[in-house]
C-alpha positions in Angstrom: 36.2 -54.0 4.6 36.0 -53.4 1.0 36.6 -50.2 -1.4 38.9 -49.1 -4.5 41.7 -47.4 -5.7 42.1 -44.4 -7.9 45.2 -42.6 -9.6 46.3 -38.9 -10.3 45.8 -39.7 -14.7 42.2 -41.0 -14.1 43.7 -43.8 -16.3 43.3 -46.7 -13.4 39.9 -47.0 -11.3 39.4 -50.3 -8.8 36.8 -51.7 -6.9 36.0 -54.5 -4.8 34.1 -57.2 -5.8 33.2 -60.5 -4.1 36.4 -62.6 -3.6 38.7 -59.4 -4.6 40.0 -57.5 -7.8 42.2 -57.2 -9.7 43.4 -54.5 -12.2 45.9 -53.4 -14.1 47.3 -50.5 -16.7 49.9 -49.1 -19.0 52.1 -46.6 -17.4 55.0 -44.9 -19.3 58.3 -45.5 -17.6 59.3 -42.7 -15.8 55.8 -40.8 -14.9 55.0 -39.9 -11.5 51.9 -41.5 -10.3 50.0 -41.2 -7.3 47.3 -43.7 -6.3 44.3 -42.9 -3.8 42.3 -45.4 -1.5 38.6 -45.0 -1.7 36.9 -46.8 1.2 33.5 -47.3 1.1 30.9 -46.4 3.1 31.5 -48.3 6.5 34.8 -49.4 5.8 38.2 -47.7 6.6 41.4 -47.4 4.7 44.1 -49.7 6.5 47.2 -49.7 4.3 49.1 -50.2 1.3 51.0 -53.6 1.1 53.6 -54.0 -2.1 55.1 -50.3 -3.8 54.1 -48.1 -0.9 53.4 -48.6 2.7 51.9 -46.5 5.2 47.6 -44.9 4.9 48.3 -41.8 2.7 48.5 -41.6 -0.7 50.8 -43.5 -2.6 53.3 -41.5 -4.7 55.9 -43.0 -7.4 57.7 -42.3 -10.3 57.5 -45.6 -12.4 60.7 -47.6 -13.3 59.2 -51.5 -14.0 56.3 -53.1 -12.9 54.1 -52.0 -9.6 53.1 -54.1 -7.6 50.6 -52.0 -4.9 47.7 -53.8 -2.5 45.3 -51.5 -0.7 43.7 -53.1 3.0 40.4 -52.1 3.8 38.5 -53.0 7.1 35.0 -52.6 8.3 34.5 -50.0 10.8 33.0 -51.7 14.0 31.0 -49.8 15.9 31.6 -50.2 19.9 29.2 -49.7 22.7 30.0 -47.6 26.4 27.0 -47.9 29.1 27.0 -46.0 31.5 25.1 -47.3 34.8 24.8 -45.2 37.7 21.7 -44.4 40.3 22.9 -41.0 40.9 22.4 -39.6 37.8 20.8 -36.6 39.8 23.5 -35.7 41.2 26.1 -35.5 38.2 26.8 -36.1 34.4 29.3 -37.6 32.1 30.4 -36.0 29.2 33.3 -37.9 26.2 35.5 -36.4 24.5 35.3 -37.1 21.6 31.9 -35.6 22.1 28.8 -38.1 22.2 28.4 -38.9 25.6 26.3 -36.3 28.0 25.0 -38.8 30.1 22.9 -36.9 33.7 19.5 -36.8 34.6 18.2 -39.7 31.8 17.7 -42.4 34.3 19.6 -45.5 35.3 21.8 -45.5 32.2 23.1 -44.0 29.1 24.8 -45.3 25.8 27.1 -43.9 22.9 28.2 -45.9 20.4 32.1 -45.2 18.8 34.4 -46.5 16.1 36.7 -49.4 16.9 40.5 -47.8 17.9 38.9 -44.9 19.3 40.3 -43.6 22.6 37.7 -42.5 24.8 37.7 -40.0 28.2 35.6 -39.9 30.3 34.8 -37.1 32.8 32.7 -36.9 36.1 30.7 -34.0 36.7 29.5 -33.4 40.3 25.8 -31.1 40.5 26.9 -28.7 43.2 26.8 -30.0 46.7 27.1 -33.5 45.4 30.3 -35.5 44.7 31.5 -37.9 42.3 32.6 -41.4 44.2 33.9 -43.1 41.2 34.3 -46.2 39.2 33.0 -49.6 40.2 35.3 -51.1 37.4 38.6 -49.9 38.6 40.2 -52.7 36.2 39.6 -50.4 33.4 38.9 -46.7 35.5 41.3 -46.6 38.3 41.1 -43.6 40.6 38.0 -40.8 40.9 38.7 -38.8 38.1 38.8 -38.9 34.6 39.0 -42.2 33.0 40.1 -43.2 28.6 39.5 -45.8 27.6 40.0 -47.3 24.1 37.5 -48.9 22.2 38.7 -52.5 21.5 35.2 -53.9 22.6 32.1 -53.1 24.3 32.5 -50.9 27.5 29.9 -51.4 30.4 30.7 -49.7 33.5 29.2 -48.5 37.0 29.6 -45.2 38.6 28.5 -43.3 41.6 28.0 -40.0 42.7 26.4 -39.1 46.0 25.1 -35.4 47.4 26.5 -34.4 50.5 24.8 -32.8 53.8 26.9 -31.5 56.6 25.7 -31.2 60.4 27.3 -29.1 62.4 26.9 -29.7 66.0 27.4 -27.6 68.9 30.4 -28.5 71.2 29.3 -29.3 74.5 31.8 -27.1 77.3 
């Protein structure tokens, strides 16, 4: 991923280039200081490496030298399909929101950020019923299933609708 780095005195402003960067300023000794991460567009802030640690800002009151790396990441951008021939007879919704699969035919996709945790919940049209997932290595059970987005998602679900007879006993 690629980006840059800002402080609070506007005096220090860095930005990727190919292979890196590297800058550096004149701080007096003994001025708090706080220095920003900028991602860019399709990248991610992932850390400070050096004077600070952690993804917020970076706060310090100088003493020395400061030695402070920012890590940025590209954003990758994961796939669920949903397959399921009994789309009449229920939907799937995500939360986060983006998936609202029903009625759109075989299958449906959403695309999410990598990391992202993912549930999914079954809806069953009224007299129908939801009879879960064919992957029950990553959605055990007949309910809701998260999942978290560390590669592309395909999975297979089923819902039926359901018709009673009732038949008279014989005496």
């Amino acid at each position: 991923g690629t980006g840059g780095v800002i402080d609070s005195s506007g005096t220090i402003s860095c930005s990727y280039s190919s292979g890196g960067h590297y800058c550096a300023s004149g701080i007096w000794k003994g001025f708090p200081i706080s220095f920003y991460a900028k991602p860019d567009k399709g990248s991610r802030f992932a850390g400070w490496a050096g004077s600070c640690s952690g993804i917020g800002p970076c706060n310090l009151t100088t003493g020395g030298d400061i030695a402070l790396t920012a890590f940025f990441e590209r954003q990758t951008a994961l796939t669920i399909k949903l397959w399921s021939d009994g789309w009449e007879y229920g939907m799937v919704t995500s939360s986060p929101p983006g998936i609202e699969c029903g009625s759109r035919g075989l299958f449906c996709t959403y695309t999410f950020d990598k990391g992202t945790s993912v549930t999914l919940t079954p809806h069953a049209a009224p007299g129908a019923t939801f009879i879960g997932w064919n992957e029950t290595w990553l959605c055990p059970g007949q309910g809701e299933c998260t999942l978290v987005m560390d590669s592309d998602k395909e999975l297979n679900l089923g819902f039926v609708y359901c018709t009673y007879s009732l038949f008279p006993s014989h005496v």
